[in-house]
C-alpha positions in Angstrom: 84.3 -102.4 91.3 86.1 -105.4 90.8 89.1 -104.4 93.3 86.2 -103.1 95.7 85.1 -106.4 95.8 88.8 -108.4 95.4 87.2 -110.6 92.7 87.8 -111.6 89.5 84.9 -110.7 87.4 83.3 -111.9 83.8 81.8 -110.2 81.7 78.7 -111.1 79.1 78.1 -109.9 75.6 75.6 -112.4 75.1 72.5 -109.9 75.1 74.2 -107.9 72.0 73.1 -110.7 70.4 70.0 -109.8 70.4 70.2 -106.2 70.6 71.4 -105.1 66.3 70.9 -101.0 67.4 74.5 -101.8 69.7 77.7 -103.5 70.0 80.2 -104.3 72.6 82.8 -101.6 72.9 84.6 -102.9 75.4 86.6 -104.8 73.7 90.6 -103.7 74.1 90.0 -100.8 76.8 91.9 -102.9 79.3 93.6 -105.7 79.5 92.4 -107.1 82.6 88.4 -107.9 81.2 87.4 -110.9 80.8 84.8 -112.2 78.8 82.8 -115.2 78.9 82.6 -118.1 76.3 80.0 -119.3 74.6 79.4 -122.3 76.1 79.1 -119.9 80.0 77.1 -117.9 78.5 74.4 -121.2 77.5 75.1 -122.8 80.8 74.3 -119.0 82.8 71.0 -118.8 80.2 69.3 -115.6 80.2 68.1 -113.7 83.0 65.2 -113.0 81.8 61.7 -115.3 81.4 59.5 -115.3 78.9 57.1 -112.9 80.2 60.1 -110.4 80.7 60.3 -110.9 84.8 64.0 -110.7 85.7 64.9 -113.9 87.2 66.4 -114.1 91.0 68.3 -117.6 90.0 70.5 -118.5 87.2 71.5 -122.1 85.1 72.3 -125.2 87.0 74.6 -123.8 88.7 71.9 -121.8 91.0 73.8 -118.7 89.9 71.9 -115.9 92.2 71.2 -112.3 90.2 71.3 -108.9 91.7 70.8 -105.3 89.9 73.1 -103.5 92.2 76.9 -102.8 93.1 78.3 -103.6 96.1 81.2 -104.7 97.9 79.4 -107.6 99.0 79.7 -109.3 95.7 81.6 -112.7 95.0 81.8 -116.1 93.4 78.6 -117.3 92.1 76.7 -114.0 91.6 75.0 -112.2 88.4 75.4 -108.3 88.4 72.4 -107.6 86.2 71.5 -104.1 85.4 71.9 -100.3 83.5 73.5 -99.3 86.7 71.4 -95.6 87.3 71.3 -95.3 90.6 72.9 -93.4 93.6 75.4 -96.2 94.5 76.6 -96.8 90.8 76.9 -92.5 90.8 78.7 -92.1 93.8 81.8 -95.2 92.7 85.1 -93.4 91.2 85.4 -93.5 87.5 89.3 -92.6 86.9 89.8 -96.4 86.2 87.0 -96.2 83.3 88.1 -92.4 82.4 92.0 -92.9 82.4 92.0 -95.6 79.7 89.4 -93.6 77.6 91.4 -90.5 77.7 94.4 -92.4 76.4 92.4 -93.7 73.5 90.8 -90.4 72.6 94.5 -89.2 72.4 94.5 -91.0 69.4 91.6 -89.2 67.8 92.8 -85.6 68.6 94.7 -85.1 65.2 91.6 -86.4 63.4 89.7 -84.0 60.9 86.6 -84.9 62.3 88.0 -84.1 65.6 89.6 -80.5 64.4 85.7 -80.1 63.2 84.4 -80.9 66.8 86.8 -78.8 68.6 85.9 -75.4 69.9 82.6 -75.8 69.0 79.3 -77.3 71.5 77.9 -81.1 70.6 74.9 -82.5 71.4 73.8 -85.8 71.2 70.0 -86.7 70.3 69.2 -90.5 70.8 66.0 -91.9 69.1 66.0 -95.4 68.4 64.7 -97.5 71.2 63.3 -94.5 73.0 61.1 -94.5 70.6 60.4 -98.0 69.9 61.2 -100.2 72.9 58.3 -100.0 74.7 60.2 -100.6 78.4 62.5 -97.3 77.4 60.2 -95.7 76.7 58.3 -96.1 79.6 61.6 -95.4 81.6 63.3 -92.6 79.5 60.5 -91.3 77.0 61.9 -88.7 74.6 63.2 -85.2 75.2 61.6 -82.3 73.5 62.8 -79.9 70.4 63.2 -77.0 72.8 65.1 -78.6 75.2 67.9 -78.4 72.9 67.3 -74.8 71.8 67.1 -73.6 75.6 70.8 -75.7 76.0 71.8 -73.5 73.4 70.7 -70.2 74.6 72.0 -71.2 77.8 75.7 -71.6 76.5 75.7 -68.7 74.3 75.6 -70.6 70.9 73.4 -71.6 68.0 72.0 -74.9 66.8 73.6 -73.5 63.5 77.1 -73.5 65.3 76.8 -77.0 66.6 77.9 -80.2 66.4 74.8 -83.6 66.9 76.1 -86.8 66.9 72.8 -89.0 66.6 71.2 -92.3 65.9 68.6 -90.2 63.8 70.1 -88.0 61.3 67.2 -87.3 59.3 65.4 -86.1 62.5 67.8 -83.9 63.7 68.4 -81.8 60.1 64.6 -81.8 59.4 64.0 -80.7 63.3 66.9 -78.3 63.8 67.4 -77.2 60.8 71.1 -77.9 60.4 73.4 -79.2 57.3 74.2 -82.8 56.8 77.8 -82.0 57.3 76.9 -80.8 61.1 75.5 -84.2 61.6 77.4 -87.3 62.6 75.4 -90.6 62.6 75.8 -94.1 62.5 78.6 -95.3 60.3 80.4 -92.2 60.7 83.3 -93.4 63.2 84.2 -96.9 63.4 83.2 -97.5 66.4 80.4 -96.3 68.9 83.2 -95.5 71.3 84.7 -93.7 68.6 81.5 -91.7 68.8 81.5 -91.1 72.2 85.2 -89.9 72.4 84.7 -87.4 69.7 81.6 -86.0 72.2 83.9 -85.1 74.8 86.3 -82.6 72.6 83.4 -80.4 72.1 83.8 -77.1 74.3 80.3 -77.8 75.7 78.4 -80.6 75.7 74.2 -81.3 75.7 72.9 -84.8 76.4 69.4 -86.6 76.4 69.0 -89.1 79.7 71.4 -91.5 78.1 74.3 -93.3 80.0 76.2 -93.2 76.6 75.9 -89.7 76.3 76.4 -89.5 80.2 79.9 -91.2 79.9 81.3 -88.7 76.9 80.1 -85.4 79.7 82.5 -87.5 82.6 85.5 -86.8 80.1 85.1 -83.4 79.4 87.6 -81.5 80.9 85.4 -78.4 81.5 82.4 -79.9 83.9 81.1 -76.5 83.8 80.1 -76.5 80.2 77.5 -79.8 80.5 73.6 -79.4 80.0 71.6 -82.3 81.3 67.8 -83.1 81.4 66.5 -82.2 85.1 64.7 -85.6 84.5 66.6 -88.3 83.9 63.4 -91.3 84.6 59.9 -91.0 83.9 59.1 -93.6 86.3 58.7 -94.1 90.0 62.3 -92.7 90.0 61.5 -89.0 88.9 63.0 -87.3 91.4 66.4 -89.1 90.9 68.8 -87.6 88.1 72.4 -88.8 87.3 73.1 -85.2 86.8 76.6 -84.4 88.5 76.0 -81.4 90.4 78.4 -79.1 88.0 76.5 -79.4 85.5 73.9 -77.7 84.7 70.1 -79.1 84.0 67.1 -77.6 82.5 63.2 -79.1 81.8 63.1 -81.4 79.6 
């Protein structure tokens, strides 16, 4: 995006401040990010008011926000946003994908990796689906038998799978799994960790989660992905960030 545009970009980590469910990942995945400092990030102020309205301008500097990509971005602008739409979908991701494959290199000789391999994963997000009352209104949660029609669909059992999940408690009492099938928070040391040991599985089922969404980009068989046929359950319904290998079922 940033050679699209031939402009330097920042980026801010101030919201993960705020947010104790996440952390920044992005942190050593190339050397040409940029971050800004503390004192930026005071004089840009948040982008939000009070009542939760995005804002259109930014600090003293008049900064001026937008929610979408496009090469008509420059100097003095805010790119503000989760970045689920067609124009984010259609970009090329090899410059996100090349520098993650390299790094989940590193994780192949792993045991928990050795566990992962030749066998499906899913990921089941709770959390703020559940409690963040705008993502739930945007996302809501995906049922049981979602999950158990994936399954069916790929040839396998819960009982042969793999969940990586925010929720482990959930997903043994739901799908009636063992604890050693699960892999929750704390398990990897980092949430990227997480989401490069997703994409060694030899099929993959994810919830309508970006995170989730990024692990199904680097699997090398695109064939082998279940998605949710609804992605939003907003105004946006009929949208999906689905690619169009993969295959989706009601969720």
């Amino acid at each position: 995006m940033a050679n699209e545009a031939a402009t330097p970009f920042l980026i801010s980590a101030a919201s993960f401040r705020r947010n104790r469910l996440r952390d920044l990942s992005l942190h050593g995945l190339s050397e040409t990010l940029q971050f800004t400092s503390a004192w930026e990030n005071f004089i840009i102020g948040p982008p939000h008011n009070r009542r939760g309205v995005l804002r259109h301008r930014l600090g003293p500097l008049n900064l001026s926000v937008t929610q979408f990509i496009s090469t008509n971005l420059g100097p003095g602008q805010v790119l503000i946003g989760y970045f689920q739409d067609e124009a984010s979908l259609s970009l090329d991701t090899w410059s996100v994908r090349a520098p993650l494959i390299e790094l989940r290199k590193l994780l192949e000789s792993s045991r928990l990796a050795e566990m992962i391999k030749d066998r499906p994963v899913a990921h089941v997000r709770r959390g703020d689906y559940l409690t963040a009352p705008a993502a739930v209104h945007t996302f809501g949660s995906i049922r049981p038998a979602y999950y158990h029609e994936a399954f069916e669909q790929l040839n396998s059992r819960t009982q042969d799978a793999v969940f990586f999940t925010d929720d482990p408690a959930y997903v043994m009492d739901t799908f009636r799994v063992r604890p050693e099938q699960v892999v929750g928070p704390g398990q990897t040391s980092t949430d990227l960790e997480s989401l490069l040991f997703m994409s060694l599985g030899k099929a993959l089922v994810i919830p309508n989660s970006t995170f989730s969404w990024w692990a199904a980009e680097l699997m090398e068989n695109q064939n082998t992905i279940i998605a949710p046929q609804e992605w939003f359950r907003d105004d946006r319904s009929e949208f999906t960030l689905a690619r169009s290998s993969w295959k989706k079922l009601p969720n």
